[in-house]
Every structure is written in structure tokens, then in C-alpha cells.
C-alpha positions as CSV (number, residue, x, y, z in Angstrom):
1,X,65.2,50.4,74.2
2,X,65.5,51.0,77.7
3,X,62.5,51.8,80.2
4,X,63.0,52.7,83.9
5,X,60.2,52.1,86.3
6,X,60.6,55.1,89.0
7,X,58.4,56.0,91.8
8,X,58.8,59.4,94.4
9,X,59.0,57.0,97.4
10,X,58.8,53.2,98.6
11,X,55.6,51.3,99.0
12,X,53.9,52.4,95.6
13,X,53.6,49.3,93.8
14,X,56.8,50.0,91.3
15,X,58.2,46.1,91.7
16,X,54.9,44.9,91.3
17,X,54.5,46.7,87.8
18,X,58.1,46.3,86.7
19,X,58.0,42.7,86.9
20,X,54.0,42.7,85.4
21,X,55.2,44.7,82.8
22,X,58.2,42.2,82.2
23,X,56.3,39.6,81.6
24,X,54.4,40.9,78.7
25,X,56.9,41.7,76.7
26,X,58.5,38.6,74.6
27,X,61.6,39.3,74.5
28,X,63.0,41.5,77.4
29,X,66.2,42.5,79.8
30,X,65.7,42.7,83.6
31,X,67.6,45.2,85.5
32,X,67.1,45.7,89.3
33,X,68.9,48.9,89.8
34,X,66.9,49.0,93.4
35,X,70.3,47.9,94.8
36,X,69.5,49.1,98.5
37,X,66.8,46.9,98.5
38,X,67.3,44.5,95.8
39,X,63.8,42.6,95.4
40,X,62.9,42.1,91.4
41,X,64.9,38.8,90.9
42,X,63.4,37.7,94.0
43,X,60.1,36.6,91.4
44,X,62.2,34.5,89.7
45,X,63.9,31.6,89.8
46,X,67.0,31.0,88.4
47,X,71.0,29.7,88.3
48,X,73.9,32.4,88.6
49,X,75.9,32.9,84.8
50,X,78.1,35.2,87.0
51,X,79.3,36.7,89.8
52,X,81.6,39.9,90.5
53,X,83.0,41.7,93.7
54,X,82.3,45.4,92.6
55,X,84.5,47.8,94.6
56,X,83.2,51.3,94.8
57,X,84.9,53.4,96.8
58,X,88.2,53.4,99.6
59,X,88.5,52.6,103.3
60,X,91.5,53.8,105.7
61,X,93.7,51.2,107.4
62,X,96.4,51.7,109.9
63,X,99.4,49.6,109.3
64,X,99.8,48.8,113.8
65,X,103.7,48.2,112.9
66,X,104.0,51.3,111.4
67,X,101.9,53.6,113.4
68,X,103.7,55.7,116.1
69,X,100.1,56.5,117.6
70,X,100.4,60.1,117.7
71,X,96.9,60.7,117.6
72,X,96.8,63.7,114.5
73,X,94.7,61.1,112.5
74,X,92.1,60.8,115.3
75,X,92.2,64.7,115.3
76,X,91.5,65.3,111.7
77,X,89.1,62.7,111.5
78,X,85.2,64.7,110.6
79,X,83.4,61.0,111.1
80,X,84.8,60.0,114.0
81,X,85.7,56.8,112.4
82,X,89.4,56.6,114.3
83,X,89.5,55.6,117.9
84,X,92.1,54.3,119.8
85,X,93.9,54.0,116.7
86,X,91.5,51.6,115.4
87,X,89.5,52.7,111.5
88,X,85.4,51.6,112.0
89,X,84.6,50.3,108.2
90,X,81.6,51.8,108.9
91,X,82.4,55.3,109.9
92,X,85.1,55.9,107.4
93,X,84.3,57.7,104.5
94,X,87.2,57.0,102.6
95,X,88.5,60.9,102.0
96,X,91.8,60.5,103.0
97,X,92.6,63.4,105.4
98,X,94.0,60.6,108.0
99,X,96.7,59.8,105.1
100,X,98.0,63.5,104.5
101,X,98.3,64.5,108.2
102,X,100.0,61.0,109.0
103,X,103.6,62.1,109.7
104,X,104.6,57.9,108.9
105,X,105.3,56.9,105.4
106,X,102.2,54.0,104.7
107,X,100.7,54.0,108.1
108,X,97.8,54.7,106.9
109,X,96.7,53.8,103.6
110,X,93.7,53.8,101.1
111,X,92.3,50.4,100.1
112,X,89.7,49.4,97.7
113,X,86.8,49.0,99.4
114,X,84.0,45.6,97.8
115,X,80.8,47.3,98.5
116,X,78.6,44.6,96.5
117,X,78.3,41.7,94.5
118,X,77.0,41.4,91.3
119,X,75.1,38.6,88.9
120,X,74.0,37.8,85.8
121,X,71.4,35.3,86.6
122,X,69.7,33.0,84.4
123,X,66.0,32.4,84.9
124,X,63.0,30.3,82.7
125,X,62.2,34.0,81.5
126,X,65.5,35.7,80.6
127,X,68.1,37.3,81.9
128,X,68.2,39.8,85.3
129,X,71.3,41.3,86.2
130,X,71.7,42.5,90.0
131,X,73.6,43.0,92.8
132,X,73.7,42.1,96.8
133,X,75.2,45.1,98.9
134,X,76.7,44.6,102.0
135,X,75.8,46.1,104.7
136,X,77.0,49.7,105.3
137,X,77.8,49.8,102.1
138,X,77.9,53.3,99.5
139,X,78.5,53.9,95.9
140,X,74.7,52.5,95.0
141,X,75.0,55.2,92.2
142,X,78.5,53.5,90.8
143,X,77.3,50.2,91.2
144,X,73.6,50.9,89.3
145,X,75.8,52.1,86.4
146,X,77.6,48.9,86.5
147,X,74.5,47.0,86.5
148,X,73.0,48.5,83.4
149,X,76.8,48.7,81.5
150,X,77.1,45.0,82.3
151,X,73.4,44.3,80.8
152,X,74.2,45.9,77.6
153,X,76.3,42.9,76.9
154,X,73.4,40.5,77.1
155,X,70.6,42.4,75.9
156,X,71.6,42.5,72.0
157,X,68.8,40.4,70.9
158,X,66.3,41.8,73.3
159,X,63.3,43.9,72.4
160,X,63.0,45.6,75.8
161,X,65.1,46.4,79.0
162,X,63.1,47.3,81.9
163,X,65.0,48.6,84.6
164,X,63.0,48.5,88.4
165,X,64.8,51.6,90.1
166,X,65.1,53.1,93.4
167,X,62.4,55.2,95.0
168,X,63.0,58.9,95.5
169,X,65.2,61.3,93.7
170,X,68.8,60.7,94.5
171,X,71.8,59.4,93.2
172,X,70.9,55.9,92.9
173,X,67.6,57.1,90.6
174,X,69.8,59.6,88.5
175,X,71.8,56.8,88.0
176,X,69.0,54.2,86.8
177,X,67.6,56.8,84.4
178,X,70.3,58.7,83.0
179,X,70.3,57.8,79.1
180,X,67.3,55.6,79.3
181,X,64.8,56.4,76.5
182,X,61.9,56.9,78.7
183,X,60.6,56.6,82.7
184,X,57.5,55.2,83.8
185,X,56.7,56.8,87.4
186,X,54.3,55.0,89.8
187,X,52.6,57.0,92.0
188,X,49.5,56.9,94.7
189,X,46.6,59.2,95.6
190,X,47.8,60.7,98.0
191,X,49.2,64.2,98.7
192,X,52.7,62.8,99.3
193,X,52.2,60.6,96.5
194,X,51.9,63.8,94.4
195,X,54.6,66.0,96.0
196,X,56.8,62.8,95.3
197,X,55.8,63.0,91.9
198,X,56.4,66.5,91.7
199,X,60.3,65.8,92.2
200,X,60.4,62.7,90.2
201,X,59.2,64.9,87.1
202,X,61.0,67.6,87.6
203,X,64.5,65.3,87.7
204,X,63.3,63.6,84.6
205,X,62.4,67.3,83.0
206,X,66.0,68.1,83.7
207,X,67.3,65.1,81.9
208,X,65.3,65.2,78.8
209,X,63.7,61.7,79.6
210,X,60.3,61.0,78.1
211,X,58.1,60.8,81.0
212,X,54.6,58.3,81.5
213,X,52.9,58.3,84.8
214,X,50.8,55.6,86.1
215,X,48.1,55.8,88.8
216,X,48.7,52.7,91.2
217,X,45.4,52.2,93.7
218,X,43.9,55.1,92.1
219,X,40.6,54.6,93.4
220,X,41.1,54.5,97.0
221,X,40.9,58.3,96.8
222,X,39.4,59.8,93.7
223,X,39.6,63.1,94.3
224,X,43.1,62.8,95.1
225,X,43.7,60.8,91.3
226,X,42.0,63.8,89.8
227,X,44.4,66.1,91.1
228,X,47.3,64.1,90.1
229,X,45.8,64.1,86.6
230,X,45.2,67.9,86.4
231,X,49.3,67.9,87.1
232,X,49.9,65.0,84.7
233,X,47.8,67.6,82.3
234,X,49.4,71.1,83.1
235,X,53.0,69.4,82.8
236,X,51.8,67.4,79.4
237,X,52.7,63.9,80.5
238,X,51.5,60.6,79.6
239,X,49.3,59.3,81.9
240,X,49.2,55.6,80.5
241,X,47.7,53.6,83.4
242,X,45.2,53.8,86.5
243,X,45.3,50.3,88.3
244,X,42.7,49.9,90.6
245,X,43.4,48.5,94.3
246,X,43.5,44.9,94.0
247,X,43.5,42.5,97.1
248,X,44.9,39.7,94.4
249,X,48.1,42.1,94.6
250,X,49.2,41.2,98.2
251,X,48.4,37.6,97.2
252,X,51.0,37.8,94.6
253,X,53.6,39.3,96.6
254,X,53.8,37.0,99.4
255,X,53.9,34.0,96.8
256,X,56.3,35.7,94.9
257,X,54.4,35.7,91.7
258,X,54.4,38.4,88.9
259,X,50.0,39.6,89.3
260,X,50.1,38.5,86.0
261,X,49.4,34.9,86.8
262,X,46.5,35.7,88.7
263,X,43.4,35.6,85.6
264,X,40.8,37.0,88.2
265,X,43.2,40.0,89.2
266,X,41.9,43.6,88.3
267,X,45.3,44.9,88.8
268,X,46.0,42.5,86.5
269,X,43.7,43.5,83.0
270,X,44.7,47.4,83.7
271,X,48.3,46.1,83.3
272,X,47.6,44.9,80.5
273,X,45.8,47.7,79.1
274,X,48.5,49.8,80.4
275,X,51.3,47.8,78.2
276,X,49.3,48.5,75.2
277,X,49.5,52.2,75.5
278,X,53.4,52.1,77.1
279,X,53.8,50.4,73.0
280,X,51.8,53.3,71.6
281,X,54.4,55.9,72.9
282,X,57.2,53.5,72.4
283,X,56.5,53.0,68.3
């Protein structure tokens, strides 16, 4: 049983729920599929199993001993990635126009380009696989179905895989959810915390996922919750959680501890109560 934590854009709370929600479940999988800004594993402590280059897409290089610097690469070039007969890693996009206008046999040439690394790591509390990108790097929708393929392989005796994804609506969050048996979307009280919503729902109404929304700080604006939940109504979603704003949650992320651990947190007991009705809709 997979289950994807989404939200319509950064800053929502979705780690801080992901990694709650992880740790009240006995026996459960931990994906961070938030590869542009890897944080879940970041909670835990733990020793690498395994590491992997993952190569996900192609770079150009000029072969200077072949090249008779005639320029028609530069010309062709729509990223400006070629000057002075020199590629940028950065710039190139790896389409290989500068490879069919070459007029040299292997002057220019395709190469696999390592946009991450990944790891199985090892923690007191399971397993979380995840991956480093380097800087610059694309592909974060290849390298997301890596991470959740290479899961599968130690998840067989898990009850749960929770998969923290990215924020927004594109290809790294059609990636995370594509298959998964049902989303959880964080949201906020706020009218682009709604529009963001909006999209999320309508992405996972396109994909047939089973959709629950939770309400993340809903009472710093009340009017603006009950308008969420007269969408959450009209669309007939499951709106399985409103977490109240909880100072205790700041306190958790800069000590890098799931709000679980806190016993006086508010945040905390909704979470909870939350989990209980996220089991409902999963039996």
C-alpha cells in the first residue's frame, strides 16, 4: 500500500506530516521523492545499505582533436550552451542537434550524463530510500520513479509506504503519484493555498488516485478553512485532518525531530486523530 503526501506548493507543512505520519505506522517504507529538495531522511539517523550513480539524461562533448571548429554547432545550438567551441554542462540540454549538423565523424558526441545519487539508508526506524542531485541537474521525474522501483525491493514485509513528494503539479509529482493507491494533499487557508489545491485535485482526478485532503494551520484563517471545505465537499473528497497552528512545530523542525515526540504538541494529537481516519479509508 502506497500513500503519497502532496501539497500545491512548498512551505505547507507536507514533511512535517509525512514523517508524523511515518512514525505511527508499525511497520512502514520511507520514500522521499522531494528529490529537488531532498529533506525527509534528514529526521533520521542512519548508515547507507547502498549507494548508486543514477544517469538520467545526455550531455554534448567536443572531442578538441577532432573538431575542425567550424562553428555550425554553435549556430544550431537553441541554449546557447556552445561557445568558443567549448559545451557548458549547464546549458546543454542534451538534444543532439550539435551531433547531426557536425560535418566530423565523433566530434561531438552524446554521453550519459550522472544527475544524482541514490541510497538505501538504514535508520533505528526502517528503511528510506533517497537521492542527492547535483546541482543543475534534470530528470527528477526519471530519478523519482527509480526511487520508488528501487523501494519495492525492500518493502515486502512492510505494511505501509509513505512517499513525501514534491510540491506543485509537475513532472516530479506525476511521477511520485502515478500507481500509488491514494494521495494525501496538505494544504493552507489561504487563497493560494486553495488555487494550489485546485490543481493538485484535478491531477489526481485525471489519474484515478483516491484523494484525502488535510487542513495544515487551519485556524489561522477560518473563513478561509471553510471555503476549502465547501471545495473538499462539491468535489467529494476526504477531508481527514485539520491541524491546528502549533508553535511546538517550528521547535521540531529545527531539532530535526518527527512533532510526534513532542507530548504537549497540538499539532501533534490532530495527527494522530488524523492517522486514525487515513486507516478508516485505507481498510
Amino acid at each position: 500500500m502506497e500513500l503519497v503526501v502532496l501539497s500545491g506548493k512548498g512551505g505547507t507543512g507536507k514533511t512535517t506530516i509525512a514523517t508524523a505520519l511515518s512514525e505511527l505506522v508499525q511497520d512502514v517504507m520511507r520514500v522521499d521523492c522531494d528529490v529537488e529538495a531532498s529533506n525527509f531522511y534528514m529526521y533520521y539517523e542512519g548508515k547507507d545499505l547502498e549507494k548508486k550513480d543514477f544517469y538520467g539524461g545526455k550531455t554534448a562533448n567536443i572531442d578538441d582533436s577532432k573538431c575542425i571548429k567550424c562553428g555550425k554547432c554553435q549556430e544550431v545550438c537553441r541554449f546557447n550552451a556552445i561557445q568558443d567551441f567549448q559545451i557548458d554542462p549547464f546549458a546543454c540540454e542534451g538534444c543532439g542537434a550539435c551531433t547531426l549538423v557536425c560535418p566530423t565523424e565523433e566530434a561531438i558526441v552524446l554521453e550519459d550524463e550522472k544527475v544524482a545519487d541514490t541510497f538505501i539508508t538504514q535508520t533505528d526506524k526502517g528503511i528510506i530510500a533517497r537521492a542527492e542531485m547535483g546541482i543543475g541537474s534534470d530528470a527528477s521525474g526519471l530519478l523519482i520513479s527509480f526511487l520508488r522501483k528501487n523501494a519495492k525491493r525492500f518493502s515486502e514485509n512492510e505494511e505501509l509506504t509513505i512517499i513525501d513528494g514534491s510540491p506543485g503539479i509537475g513532472c516530479p509529482v506525476i511521477a511520485s503519484m502515478t500507481g500509488s493507491d491514494m494521495v494525501l494533499v496538505v494544504t493552507e487557508p489561504t487563497k493560494s493555498g486553495l488555487e494550489d489545491l485546485k490543481r493538485v485535485v484535478t491531477l489526481c482526478e485525471h489519474f484515478g488516485v483516491y484523494t484525502m485532503v488535510c487542513i495544515n494551520k487551519y485556524d489561522i484563517n477560518e473563513e478561509m478553512s471553510r471555503e476549502i471545505e465547501s471545495f473538499i465537499n462539491d468535489k467529494h473528497l476526504k477531508l481527514v485532518g485539520k491541524i491546528p497552528y502549533d508553535d511546538m512545530v517550528m521547535k521540531s523542525i529545527n531539532e530535526l525531530k518527527p512533532i510526534t515526540f513532542y507530548n504537549e504538541s497540538i499539532a501533534k494529537k490532530a495527527i494522530e486523530d488524523m492517522w486514525m481516519r487515513i486507516k478508516e479509508n485505507i481498510n
